[in-house]
Steps between C-alpha positions, in 0.01 A plus 500: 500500500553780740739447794623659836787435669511473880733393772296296779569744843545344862146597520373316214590167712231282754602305758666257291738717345348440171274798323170556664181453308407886561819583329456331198164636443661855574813421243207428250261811622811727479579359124116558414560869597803525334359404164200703528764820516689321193191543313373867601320422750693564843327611825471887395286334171288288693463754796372799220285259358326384850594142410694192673539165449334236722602121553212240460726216570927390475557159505869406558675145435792417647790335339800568719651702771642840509735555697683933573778631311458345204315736219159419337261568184203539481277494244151630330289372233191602416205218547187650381326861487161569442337672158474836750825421725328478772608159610855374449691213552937453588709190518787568669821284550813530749820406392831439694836624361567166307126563290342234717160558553404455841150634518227628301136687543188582361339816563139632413391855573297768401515891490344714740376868499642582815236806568193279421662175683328274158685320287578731130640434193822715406447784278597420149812677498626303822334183366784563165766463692429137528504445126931390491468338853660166509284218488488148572432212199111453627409860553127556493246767522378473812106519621308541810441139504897448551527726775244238651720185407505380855177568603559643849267713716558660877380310763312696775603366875096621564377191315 
């Protein structure tokens, strides 16, 4: 399991003096970014290879509050990845000081050639640095049909 360790900021907090839903999805976004650099492939990577990561969809559950200055984990698992790595999947969970888990996500997303604005697989040297990634017990190879699992389309206001 990869972990990062923060310490929730005065400006992590809503009006309830508790940590604000955008925060935890940045704690997690920031602990996505700092595993891709643990495995070779920090922003100068991605930005030479014309490549990002997009989100599909995060969906958080919430077990208890967080409240500032105390520190917290958080961590990454790998879900699922595609044959081509083109789709992935993260579970990630927050942890207080004590270990108790007080939240935890699931993340889809996809790569994107950031010149061509489509979705790309990694080349295969990025797509290797995947290989030792931790993983969670029911990892899968993902498929476009997963990246479909909720079966959501825009709506235009026009119709």
């Amino acid at each position: 399991m990869f972990l990062k360790s923060f310490e929730i900021r005065w400006s992590d907090l809503d009006a309830n003096s508790h940590l604000a839903n955008s925060a935890y999805m940045n704690l997690m976004s920031h602990t996505r970014m700092a595993f891709l650099q643990s495995i070779g492939l920090g922003l100068r990577e991605l930005k030479q290879a014309h490549l990002g990561p997009v989100v599909f969809h995060e969906h958080i559950h919430y077990f208890k509050e967080i409240f500032p200055g105390k520190p917290v984990q958080v961590s990454l698992e790998l879900k699922g990845l595609s044959e081509d790595g083109r789709f992935f999947a993260f579970e990630h969970r927050i942890f207080s000081a004590d270990g108790t888990n007080n939240a935890f996500c699931e993340l889809m997303g996809a790569w994107i050639d950031t010149d061509k604005r489509t979705l790309t697989a990694p080349p295969a040297d990025m797509l290797k640095s995947f290989d030792n990634a931790p993983k969670t017990a029911d990892f899968k190879i993902l498929t476009k049909e997963d990246t479909r699992a909720y079966n959501r389309k825009p709506v235009d206001l026009k119709t």
